[in-house]
C-alpha positions as a printed NumPy array, in Angstrom:
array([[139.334, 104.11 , 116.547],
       [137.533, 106.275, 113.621],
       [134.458, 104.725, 111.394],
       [135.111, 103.756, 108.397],
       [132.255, 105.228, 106.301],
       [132.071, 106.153, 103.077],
       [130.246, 109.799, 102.228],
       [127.097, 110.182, 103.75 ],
       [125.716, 111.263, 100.367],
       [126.905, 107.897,  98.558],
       [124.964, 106.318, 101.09 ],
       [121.715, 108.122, 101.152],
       [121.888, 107.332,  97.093],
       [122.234, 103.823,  97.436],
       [119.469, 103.551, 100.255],
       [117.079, 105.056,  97.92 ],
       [118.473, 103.492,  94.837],
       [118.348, 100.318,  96.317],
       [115.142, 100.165,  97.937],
       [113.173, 101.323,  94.824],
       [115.998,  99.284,  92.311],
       [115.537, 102.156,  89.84 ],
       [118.143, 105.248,  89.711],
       [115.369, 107.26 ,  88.35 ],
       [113.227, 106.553,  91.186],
       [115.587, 107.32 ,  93.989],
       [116.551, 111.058,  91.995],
       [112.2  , 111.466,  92.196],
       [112.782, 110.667,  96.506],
       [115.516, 112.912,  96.669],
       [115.094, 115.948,  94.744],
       [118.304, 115.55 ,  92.31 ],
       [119.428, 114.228,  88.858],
       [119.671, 110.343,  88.031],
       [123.061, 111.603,  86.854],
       [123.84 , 112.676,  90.343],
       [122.913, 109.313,  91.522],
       [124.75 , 107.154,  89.314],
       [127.69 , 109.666,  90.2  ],
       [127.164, 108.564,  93.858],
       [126.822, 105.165,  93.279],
       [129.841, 105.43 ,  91.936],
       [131.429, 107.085,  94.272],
       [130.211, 104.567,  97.271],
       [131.537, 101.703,  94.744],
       [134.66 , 102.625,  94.403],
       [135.427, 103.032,  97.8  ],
       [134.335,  99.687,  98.977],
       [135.746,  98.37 ,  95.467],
       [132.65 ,  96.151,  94.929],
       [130.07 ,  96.648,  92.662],
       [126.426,  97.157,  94.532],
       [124.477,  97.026,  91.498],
       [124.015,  94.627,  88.093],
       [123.057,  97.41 ,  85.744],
       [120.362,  95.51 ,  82.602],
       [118.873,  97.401,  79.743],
       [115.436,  97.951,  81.608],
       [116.305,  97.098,  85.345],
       [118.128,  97.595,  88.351],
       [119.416,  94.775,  90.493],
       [120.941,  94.191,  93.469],
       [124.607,  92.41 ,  93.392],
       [125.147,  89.757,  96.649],
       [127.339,  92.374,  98.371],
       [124.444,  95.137,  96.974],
       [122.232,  92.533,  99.303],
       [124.152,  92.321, 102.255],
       [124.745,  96.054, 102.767],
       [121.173,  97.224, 101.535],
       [118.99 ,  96.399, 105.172],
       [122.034,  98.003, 107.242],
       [121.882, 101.12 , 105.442],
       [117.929, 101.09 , 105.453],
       [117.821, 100.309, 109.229],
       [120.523, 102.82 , 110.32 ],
       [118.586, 105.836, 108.256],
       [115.889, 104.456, 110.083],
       [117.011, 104.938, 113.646],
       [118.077, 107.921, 112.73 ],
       [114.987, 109.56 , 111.56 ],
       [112.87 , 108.017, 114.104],
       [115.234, 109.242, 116.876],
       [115.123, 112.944, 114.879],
       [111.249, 112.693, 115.234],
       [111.139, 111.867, 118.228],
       [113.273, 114.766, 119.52 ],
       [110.976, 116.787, 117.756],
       [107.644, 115.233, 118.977],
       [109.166, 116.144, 122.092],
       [109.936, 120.107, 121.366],
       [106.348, 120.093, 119.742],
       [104.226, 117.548, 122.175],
       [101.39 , 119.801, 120.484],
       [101.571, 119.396, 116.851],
       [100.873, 116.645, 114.914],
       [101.5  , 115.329, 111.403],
       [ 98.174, 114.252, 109.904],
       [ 98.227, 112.542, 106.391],
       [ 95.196, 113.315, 104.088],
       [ 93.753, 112.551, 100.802],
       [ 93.   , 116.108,  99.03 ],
       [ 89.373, 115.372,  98.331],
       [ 88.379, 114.629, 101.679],
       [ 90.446, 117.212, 102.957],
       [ 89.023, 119.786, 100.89 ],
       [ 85.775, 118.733, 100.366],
       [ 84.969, 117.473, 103.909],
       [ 87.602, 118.152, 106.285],
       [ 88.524, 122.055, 105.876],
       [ 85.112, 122.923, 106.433],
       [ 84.61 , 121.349, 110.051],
       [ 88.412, 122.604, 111.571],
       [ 87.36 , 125.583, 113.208],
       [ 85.124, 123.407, 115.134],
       [ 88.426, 121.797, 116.141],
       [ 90.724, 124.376, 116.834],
       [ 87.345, 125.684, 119.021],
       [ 87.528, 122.801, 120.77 ],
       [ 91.109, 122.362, 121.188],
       [ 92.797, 125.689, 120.807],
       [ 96.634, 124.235, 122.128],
       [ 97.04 , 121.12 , 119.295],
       [ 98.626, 122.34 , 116.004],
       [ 97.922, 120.39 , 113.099],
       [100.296, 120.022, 110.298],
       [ 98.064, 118.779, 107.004],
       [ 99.625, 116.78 , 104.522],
       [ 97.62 , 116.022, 101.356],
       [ 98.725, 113.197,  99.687],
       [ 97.057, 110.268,  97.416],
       [ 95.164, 107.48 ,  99.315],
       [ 97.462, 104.867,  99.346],
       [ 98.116, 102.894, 102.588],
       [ 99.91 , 105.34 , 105.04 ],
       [103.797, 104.087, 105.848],
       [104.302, 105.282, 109.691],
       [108.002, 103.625, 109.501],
       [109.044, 105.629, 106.862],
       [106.88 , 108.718, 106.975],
       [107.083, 111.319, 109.407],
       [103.159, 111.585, 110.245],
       [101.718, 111.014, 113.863],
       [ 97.891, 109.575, 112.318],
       [ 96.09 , 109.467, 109.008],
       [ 92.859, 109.32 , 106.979],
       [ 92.948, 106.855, 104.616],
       [ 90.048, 105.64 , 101.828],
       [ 90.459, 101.606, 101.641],
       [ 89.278,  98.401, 103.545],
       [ 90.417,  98.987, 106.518],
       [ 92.93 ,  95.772, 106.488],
       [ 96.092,  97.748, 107.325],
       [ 98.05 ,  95.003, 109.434],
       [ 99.67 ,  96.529, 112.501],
       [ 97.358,  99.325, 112.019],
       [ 94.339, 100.43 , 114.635],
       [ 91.466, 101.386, 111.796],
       [ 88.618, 102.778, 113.1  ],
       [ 85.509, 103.354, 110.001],
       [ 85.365, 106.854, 109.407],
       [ 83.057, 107.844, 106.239],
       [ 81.291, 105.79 , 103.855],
       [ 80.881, 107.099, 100.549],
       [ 77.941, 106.149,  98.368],
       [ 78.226, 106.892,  94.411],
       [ 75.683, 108.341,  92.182],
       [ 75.976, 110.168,  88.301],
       [ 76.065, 114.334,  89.079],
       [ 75.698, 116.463,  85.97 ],
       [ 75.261, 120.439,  85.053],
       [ 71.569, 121.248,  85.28 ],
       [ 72.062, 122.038,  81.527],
       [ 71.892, 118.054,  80.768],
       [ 68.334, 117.799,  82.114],
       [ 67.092, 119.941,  79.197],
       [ 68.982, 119.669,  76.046],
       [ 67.816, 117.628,  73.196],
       [ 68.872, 114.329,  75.31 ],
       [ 67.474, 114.777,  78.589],
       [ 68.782, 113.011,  81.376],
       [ 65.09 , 112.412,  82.614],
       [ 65.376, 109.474,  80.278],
       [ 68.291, 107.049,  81.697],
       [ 69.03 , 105.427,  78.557],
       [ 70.295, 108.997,  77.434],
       [ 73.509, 108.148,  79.147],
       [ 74.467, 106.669,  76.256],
       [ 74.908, 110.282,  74.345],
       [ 77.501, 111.68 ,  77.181],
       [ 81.071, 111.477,  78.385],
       [ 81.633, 109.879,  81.329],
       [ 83.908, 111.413,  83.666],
       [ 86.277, 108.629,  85.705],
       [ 87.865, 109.095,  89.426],
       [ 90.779, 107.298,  88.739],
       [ 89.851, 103.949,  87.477],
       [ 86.52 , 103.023,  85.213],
       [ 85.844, 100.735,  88.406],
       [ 83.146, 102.935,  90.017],
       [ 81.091, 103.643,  86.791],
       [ 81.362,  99.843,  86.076],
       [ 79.448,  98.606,  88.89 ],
       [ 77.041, 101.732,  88.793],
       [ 75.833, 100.607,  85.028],
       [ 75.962,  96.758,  86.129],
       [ 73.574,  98.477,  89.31 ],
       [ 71.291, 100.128,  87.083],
       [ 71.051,  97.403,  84.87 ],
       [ 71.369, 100.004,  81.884],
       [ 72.166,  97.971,  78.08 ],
       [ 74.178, 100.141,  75.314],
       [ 76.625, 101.892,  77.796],
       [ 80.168, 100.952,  77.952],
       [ 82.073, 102.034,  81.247],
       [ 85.79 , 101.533,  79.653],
       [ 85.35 , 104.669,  78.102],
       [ 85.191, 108.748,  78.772],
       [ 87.51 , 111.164,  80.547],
       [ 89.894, 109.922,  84.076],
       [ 90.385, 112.66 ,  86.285],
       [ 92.56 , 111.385,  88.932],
       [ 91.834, 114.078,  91.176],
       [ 87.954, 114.29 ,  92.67 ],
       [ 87.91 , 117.963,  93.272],
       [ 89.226, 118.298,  89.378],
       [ 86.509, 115.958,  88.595],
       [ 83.096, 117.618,  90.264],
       [ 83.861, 121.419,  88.859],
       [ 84.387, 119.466,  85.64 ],
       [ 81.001, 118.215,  85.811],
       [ 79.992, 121.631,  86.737],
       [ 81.076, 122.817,  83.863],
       [ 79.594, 120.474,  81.392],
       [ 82.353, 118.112,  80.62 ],
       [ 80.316, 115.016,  81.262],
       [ 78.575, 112.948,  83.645],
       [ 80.545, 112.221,  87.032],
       [ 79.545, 109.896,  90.116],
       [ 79.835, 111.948,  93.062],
       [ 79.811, 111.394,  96.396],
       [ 76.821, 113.328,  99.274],
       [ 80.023, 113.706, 101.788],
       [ 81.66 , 115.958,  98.84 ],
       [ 78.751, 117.745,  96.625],
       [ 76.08 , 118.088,  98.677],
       [ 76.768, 121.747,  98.837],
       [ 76.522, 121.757,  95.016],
       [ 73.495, 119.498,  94.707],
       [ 71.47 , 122.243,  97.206],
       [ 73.347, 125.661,  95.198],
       [ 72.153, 123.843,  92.369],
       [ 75.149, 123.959,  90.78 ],
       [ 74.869, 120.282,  89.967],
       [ 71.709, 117.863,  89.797],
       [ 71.455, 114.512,  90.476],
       [ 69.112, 112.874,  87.645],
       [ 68.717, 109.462,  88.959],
       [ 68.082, 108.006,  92.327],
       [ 70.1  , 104.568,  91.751],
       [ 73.129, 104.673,  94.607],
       [ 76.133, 102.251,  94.954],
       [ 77.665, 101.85 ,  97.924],
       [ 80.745,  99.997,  97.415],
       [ 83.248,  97.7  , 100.64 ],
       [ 85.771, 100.959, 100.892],
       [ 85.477, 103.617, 103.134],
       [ 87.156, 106.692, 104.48 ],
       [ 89.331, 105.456, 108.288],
       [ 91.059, 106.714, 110.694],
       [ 94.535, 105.103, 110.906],
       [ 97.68 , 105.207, 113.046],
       [ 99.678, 102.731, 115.111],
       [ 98.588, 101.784, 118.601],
       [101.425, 103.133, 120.266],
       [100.931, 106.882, 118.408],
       [ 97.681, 107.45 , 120.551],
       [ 99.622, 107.33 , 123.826],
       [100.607, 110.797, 122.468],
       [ 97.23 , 112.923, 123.867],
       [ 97.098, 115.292, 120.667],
       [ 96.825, 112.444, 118.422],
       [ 94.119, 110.757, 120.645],
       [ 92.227, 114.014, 120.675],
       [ 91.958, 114.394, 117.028],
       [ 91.275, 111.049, 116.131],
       [ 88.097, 110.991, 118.919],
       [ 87.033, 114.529, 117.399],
       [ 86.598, 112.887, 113.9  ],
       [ 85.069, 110.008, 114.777],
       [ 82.418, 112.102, 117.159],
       [ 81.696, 114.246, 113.454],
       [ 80.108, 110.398, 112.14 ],
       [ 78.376, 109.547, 115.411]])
């Protein structure tokens, strides 16, 4: 007897749609129009005649038979994919999927790999740079990952990788002008350049225990490596990190005027499932980082 499915397509669009309960969303995931997932949805609708979806003016929600299909569809694209990644974990036992954040890979990663590939000439490494949030290994195809947080990732084996301490970098230029940054209270007179969040520049000032300076304010550059040639360039004041601008600090490229350092709870960790280091590669890598720290 035949399945009874409805287009693969339809289905792929309500997974997504469903999951993130926003059309717009699951177009983002999947690299087409919303209009080409409403079309779907309607499509998938029509031949279950049910409706998987209460459309509101500013949100998506699930219908009771929207519910009920939802996890099937969401567990059966899961098989599949793992049992696709496995097959090809198995054609390439060598290569791995690693999942980065693009400031540590750039800024301290790229420059230690030869030592790697030295070391272990037959692993290939496939790099993906991505933001730091928490690594999915059900959904994601990646074999181990760095990741900047607490290291609470339940399920998770996190080993401590990097610790990053925080203190203001500037262009030499600032030492010199008619507001020197000899002076700390000169802070005042700059633009302060944000990673992200005005978290980090927060508890610096609280640190310093500097009056007359007001963290919620300056540039955010969500993007660290955008954020230190910025400073290089004389946009403002940035905190920077001795794992990513050390080579600046010595080139002179950037100073740092005062010796007050915060070293906040978060740190840079090695992360992957238990079960991924039975796979030698991944073991391999994740003991060569951790020997870089040592």
């Amino acid at each position: 007897m035949g399945r009874r499915l409805p287009p693969l397509n339809s289905l792929k669009c309500f997974e997504a749609a469903g999951r993130l309960l926003s059309f717009t969303a699951a177009a983002r995931e999947l690299n087409v129009t919303q209009a080409a997932i409403s079309h779907q949805i309607k499509v998938i609708e029509e031949y279950l005649d049910v409706s998987l979806f209460e459309r509101y003016p500013r949100r998506l929600a699930l219908t009771e038979q929207g519910k009920t299909l939802l996890p099937e569809v969401t567990e059966a694209f899961d098989r599949v994919s793992g049992a696709i990644s496995a097959l090809g974990r198995e054609r390439y036992s060598n290569m791995i999927n690693v999942r980065l954040g693009p400031s540590f890979a750039a800024r301290w990663l790229s420059p230690r790999l030869k030592y790697f590939w030295l070391q272990y000439p037959e692993i290939d490494l496939c790099l993906f740079h991505v933001a730091n949030a928490p690594a999915d290994f059900e959904r994601e195809d990646i074999d181990i990952a760095v990741t900047y947080g607490n290291g609470e990732w339940p399920g998770l084996v996190a080993d401590r990788l990097l610790a990053l301490d925080f203190f203001p970098i500037c262009s030499p230029a600032f030492m010199h002008n008619d507001k020197p940054l000899t002076d700390i209270e000169n802070l005042r007179y700059y633009t302060l350049l944000h990673d992200a969040s005005y978290d980090c520049w927060h508890d610096w000032i609280e640190l310093a225990q500097v009056d007359g300076i007001k963290a919620e304010k300056g540039t955010i550059i969500d993007d660290t490596n955008v954020l230190i040639q910025a400073a290089i360039d004389g946009q403002g004041i940035a905190l920077g990190s001795t794992a990513f601008i050390q080579d600046h600090l010595d080139t002179g490229r950037l100073v740092k005027p005062f010796d007050i350092t915060l070293v906040n709870e978060f740190s840079y960790y090695v992360v992957c499932p238990e079960s991924h280091l039975k796979n030698p590669a991944v073991r391999a890598f994740k003991e060569w980082l951790l020997s870089l720290v040592e």
